[in-house]
C-alpha positions as CSV (number, residue, x, y, z in Angstrom):
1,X,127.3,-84.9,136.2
2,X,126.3,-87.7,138.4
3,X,122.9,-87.3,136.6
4,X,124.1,-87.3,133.4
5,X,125.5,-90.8,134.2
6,X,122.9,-92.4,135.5
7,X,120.9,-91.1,131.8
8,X,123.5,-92.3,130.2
9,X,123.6,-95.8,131.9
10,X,119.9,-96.7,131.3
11,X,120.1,-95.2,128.0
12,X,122.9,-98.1,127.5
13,X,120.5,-101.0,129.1
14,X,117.9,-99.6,126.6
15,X,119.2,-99.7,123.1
16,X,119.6,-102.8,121.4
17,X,122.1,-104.4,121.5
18,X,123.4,-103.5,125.0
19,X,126.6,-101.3,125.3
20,X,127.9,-102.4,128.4
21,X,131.0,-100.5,127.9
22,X,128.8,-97.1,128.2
23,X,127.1,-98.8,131.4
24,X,130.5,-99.4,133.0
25,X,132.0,-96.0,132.4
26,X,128.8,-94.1,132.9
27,X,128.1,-96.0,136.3
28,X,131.4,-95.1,137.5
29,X,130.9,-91.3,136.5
30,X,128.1,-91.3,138.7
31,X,129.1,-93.2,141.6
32,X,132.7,-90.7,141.4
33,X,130.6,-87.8,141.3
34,X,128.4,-88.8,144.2
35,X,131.4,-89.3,146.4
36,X,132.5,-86.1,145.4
37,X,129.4,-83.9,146.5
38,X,129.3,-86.5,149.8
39,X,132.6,-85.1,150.6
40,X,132.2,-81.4,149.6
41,X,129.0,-81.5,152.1
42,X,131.0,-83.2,154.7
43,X,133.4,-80.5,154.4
44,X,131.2,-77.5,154.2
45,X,128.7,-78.2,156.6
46,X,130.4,-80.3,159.6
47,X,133.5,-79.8,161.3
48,X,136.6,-81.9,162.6
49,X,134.6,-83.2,165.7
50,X,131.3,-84.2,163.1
51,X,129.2,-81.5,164.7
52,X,127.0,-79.8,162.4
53,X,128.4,-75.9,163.0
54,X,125.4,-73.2,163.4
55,X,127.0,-70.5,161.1
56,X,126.8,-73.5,158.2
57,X,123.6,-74.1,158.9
58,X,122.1,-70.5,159.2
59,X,123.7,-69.9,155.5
């Protein structure tokens, strides 16, 4: 998804004349979607104390 907004956000700086409306929204899809997978790694790969746990890492 966070791909797909970024495509979507040049596309909108591309075509003339500019949609900046599909910049702002598609900008924000990304940037939403990047936090997202920041916080599903934070979760699934360090614990409470923000040790990296070895059983995470050896999967």
């Amino acid at each position: 998804m966070s791909c797909n907004g970024l495509i979507w956000a040049r596309y909108s700086m591309v075509i003339t004349p500019k949609n900046w409306n599909l910049f702002s929204v598609s900008s924000a899809l990304a940037c939403t979607c990047v936090y997202q997978i920041s916080r599903k790694i934070r979760n699934d790969y360090f614990s409470e104390d923000g040790q990296a746990t070895l059983s995470s890492l050896k999967a």
